[in-house]
C-alpha positions as CSV (number, residue, x, y, z in Angstrom):
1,X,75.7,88.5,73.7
2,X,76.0,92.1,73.2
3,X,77.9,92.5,76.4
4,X,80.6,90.1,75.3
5,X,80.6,91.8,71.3
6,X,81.1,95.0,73.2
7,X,83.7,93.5,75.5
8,X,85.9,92.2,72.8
9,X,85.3,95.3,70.8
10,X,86.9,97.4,73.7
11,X,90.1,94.8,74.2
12,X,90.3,94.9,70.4
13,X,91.0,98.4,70.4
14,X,93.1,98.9,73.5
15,X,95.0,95.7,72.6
16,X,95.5,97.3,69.1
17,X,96.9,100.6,70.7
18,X,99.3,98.7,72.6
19,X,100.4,96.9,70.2
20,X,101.1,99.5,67.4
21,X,103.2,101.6,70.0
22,X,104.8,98.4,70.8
23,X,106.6,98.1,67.5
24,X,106.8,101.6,66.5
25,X,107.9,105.0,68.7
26,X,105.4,108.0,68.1
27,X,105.9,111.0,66.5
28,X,107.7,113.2,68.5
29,X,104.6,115.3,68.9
30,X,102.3,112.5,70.2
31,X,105.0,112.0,72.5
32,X,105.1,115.2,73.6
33,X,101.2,114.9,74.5
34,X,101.4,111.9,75.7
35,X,101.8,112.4,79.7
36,X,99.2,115.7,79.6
37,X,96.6,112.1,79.0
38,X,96.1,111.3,82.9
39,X,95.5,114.6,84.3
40,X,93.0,115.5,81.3
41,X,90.9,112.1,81.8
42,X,91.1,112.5,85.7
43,X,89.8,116.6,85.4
44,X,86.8,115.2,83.0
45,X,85.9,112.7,85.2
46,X,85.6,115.3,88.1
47,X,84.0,117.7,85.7
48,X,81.6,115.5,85.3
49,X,81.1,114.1,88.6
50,X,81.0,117.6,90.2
51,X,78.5,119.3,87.3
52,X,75.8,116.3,87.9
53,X,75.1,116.9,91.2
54,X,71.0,116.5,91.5
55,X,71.1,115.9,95.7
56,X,71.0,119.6,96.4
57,X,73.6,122.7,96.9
58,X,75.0,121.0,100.2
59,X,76.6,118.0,98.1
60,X,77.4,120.4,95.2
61,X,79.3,122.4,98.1
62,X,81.4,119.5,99.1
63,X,82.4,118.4,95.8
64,X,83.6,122.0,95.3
65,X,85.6,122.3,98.3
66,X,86.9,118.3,97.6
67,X,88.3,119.9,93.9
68,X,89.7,122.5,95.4
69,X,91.7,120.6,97.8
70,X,92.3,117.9,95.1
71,X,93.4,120.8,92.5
72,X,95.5,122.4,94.9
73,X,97.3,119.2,95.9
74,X,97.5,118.2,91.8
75,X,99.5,121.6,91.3
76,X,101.4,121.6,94.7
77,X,103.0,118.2,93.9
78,X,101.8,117.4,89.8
79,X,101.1,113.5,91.5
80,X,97.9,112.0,89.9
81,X,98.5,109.6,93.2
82,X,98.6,112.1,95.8
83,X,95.9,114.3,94.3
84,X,93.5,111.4,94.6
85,X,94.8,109.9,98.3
86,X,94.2,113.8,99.4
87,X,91.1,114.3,97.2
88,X,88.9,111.3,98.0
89,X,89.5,111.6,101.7
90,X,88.1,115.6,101.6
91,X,85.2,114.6,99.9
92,X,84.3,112.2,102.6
93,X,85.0,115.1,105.3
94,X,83.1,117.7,103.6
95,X,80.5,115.7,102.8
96,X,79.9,114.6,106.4
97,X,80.4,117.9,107.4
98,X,77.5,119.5,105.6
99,X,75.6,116.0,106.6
100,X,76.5,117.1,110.4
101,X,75.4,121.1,109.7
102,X,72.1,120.2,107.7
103,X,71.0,117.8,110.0
């Protein structure tokens, strides 16, 4: 029951969002802010990911060589696509890498 109060609580609110930018055009300041939103969740979520790691310095390694290649990609071509189809993919490499030099 909770699960589905939480559920509809969420859809409420992103419905709600929608729906008021729908009908009515932002300020021209929110607009202005509006496309910095992807990169900022994307580099929080990687923040995060990257400042958790509890499996040792060899994983912490990779995920900092991964965001450098991601971050270099996300300024070379300012593509939220690209930076993950390039990202995700050097993660996997680095991290078999240091699981090929540790082992």
């Amino acid at each position: 029951m909770v699960v589905l109060v939480i559920g509809l609580g969420t859809y409420l609110s992103r419905f709600a969002f929608i729906a008021l930018f729908g009908k009515v055009d932002p300020p021209p300041w929110l607009a202005a802010l509006l496309p910095y939103v992807p990169p900022a969740v994307l580099a929080a979520l990687v923040a995060s990911i990257v400042a958790s790691a509890n499996d040792g310095n060899e994983a912490l390694a990779a995920r900092i060589v991964a965001v450098v290649v991601a971050g270099l990609v996300a300024i070379r071509t300012r593509s939220v696509f690209w930076t993950l189809a390039v990202g995700l993919p050097s993660l996997w490499l680095a991290t078999a890498l240091v699981s090929l030099t540790v082992s």
